[in-house]
Structures are given as C-alpha cells and as structure tokens.
VOGU-3710 file (C-alpha; in Angstrom, 3 decimals, decimal comma):
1> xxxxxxxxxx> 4,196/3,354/-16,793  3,753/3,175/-12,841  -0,430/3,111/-13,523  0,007/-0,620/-14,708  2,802/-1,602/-11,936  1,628/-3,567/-8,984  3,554/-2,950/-5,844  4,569/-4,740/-2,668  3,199/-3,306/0,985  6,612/-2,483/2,091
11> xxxxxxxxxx> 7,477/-1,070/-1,107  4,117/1,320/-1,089  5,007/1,944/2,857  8,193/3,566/2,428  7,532/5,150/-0,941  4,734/6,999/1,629  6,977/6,851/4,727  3,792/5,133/6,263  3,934/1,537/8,323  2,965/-1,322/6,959
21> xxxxxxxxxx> 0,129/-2,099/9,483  -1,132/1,016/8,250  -1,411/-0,175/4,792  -2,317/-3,182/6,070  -5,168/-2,388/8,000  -6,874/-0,011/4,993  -6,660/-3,261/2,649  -8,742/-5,305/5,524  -11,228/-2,439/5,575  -11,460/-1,910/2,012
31> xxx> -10,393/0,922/1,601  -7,936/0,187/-1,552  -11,425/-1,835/-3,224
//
C-alpha cells in the first residue's frame, strides 16, 4: 500500500514532474509537517 511507503525527494519530484528544490524548500518551511 503506497499510504505506508516512504519516498525519496527525487523519487516524489519526478513522480510530480516538480524540482527538487521545490520539494526541498516546502520541507524547510513546513509545509509537509
């Protein structure tokens, strides 16, 4: 089940077609908290 599956940046990033910085600089903002 993908729910319980932790994934890398990169591998989030291009499963979105979004750049890593972008990911990136959500996570220092807290967004993902």
């Amino acid at each position: 089940m993908l729910l319980n599956k932790r994934f890398t940046i990169g591998e989030m990033a291009k499963m979105h077609n979004i750049a890593e910085s972008t990911l990136r600089y959500y996570d220092e903002k807290g967004t993902f908290h």
